[in-house]
MMTF fields as JSON, N, C-alpha, C and O atoms, coordinates in Angstrom:
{
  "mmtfVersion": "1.0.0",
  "mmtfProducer": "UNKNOWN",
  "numBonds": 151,
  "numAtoms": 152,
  "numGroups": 38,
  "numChains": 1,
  "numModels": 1,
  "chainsPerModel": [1],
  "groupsPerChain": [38],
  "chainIdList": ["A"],
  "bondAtomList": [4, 2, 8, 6, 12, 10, 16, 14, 20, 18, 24, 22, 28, 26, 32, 30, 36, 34, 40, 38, 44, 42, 48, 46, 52, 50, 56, 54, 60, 58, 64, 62, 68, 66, 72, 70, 76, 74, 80, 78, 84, 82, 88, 86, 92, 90, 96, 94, 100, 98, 104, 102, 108, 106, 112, 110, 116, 114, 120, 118, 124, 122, 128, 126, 132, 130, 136, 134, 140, 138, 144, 142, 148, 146],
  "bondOrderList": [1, 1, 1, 1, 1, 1, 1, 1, 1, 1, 1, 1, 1, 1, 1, 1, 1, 1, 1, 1, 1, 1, 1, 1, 1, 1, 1, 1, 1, 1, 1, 1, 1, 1, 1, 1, 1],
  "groupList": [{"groupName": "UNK", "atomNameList": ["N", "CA", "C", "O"], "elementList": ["N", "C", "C", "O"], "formalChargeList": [0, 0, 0, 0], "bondAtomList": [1, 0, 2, 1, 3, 2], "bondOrderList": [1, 1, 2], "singleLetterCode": "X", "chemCompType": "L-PEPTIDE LINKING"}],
  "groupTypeList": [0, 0, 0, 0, 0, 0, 0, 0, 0, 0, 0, 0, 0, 0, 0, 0, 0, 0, 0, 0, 0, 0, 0, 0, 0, 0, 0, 0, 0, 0, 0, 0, 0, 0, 0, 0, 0, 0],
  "groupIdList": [1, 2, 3, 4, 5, 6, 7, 8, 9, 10, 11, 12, 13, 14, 15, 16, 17, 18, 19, 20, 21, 22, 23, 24, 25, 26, 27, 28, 29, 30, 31, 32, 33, 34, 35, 36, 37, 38],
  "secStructList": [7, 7, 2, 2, 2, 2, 2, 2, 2, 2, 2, 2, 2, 2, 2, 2, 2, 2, 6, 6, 6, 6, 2, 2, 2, 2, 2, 2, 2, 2, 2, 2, 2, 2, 6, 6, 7, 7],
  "xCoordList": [87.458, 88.273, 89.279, 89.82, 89.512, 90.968, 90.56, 91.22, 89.049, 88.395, 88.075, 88.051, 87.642, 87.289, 88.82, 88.81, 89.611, 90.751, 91.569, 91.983, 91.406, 91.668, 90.807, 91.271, 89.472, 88.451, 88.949, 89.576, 89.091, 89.517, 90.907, 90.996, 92.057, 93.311, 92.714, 93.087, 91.955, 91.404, 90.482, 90.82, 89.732, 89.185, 90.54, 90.858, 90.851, 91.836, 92.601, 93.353, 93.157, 94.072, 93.229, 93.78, 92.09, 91.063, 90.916, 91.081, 90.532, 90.506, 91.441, 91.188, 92.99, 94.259, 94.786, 95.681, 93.919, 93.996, 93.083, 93.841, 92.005, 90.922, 91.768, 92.031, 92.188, 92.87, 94.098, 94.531, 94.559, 96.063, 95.592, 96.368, 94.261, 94.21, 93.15, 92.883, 92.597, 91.463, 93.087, 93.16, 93.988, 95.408, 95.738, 95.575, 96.212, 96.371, 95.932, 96.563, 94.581, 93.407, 93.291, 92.892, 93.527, 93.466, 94.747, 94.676, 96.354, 97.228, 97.232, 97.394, 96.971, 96.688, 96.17, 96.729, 94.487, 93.749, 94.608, 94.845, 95.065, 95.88, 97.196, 97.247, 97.839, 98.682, 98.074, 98.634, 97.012, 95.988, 95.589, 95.6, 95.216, 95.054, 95.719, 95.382, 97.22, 98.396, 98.716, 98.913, 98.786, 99.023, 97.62, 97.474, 97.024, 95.7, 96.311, 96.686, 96.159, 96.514, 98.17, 98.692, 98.685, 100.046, 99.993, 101.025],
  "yCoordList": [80.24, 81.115, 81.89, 81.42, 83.197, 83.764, 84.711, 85.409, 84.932, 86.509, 86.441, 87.416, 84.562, 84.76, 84.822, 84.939, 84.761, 84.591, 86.358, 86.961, 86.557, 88.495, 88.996, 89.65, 88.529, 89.231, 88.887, 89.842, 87.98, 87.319, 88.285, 88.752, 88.385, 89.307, 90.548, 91.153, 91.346, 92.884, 92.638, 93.346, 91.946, 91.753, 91.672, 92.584, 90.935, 90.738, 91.41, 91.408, 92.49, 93.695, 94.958, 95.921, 94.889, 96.098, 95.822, 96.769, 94.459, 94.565, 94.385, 94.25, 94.438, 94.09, 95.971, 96.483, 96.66, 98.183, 98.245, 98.062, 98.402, 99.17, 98.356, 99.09, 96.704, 96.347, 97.202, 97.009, 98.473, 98.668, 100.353, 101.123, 100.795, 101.964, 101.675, 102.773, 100.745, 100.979, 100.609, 100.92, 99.951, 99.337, 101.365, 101.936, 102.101, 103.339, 104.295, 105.272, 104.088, 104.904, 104.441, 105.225, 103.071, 102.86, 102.977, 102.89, 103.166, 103.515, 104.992, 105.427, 105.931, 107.078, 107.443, 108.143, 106.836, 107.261, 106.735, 107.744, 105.797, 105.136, 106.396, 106.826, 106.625, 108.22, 109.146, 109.811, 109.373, 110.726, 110.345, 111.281, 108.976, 108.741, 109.076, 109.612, 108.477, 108.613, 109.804, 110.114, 110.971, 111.965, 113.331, 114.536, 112.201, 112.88, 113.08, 113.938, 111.886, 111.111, 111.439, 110.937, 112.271, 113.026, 113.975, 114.579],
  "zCoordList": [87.441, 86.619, 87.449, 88.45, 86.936, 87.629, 88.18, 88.949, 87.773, 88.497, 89.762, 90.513, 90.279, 91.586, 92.507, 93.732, 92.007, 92.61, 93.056, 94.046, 91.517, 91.774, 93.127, 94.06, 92.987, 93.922, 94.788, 95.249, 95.402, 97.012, 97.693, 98.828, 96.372, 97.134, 96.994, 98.0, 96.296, 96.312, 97.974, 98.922, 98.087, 99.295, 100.628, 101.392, 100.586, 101.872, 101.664, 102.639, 100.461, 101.074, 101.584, 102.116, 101.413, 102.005, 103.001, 103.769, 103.69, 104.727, 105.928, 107.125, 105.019, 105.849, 105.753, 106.425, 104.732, 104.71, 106.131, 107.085, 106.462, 107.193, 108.652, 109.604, 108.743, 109.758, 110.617, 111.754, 109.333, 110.208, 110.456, 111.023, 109.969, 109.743, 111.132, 111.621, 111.765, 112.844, 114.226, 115.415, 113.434, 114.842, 115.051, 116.129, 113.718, 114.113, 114.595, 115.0, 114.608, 115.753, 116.726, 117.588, 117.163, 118.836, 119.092, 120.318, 118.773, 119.259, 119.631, 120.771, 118.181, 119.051, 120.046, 120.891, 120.134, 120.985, 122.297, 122.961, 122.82, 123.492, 124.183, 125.336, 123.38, 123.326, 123.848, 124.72, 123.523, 123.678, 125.202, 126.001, 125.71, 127.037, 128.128, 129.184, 127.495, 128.319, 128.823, 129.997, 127.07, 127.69, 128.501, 128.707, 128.648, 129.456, 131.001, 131.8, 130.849, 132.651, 133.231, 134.226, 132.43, 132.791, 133.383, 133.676]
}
């Protein structure tokens, strides 16, 4: 049917959400290093 199909893009945009939101915590933390070691 069309529901398993809805489910699959609600799935892979959550986890293409939690993908860019864990990329923006290791860039900061990354920043936060840099400006340690300054």
């Amino acid at each position: 049917g069309d529901g398993f199909l809805v489910d699959e893009v609600s799935k892979l945009r959550h986890a293409t959400r939690n993908e860019m939101r864990r990329r923006a915590l290791r860039a900061r933390n990354a920043t936060r290093t840099v400006f340690r070691w300054r």
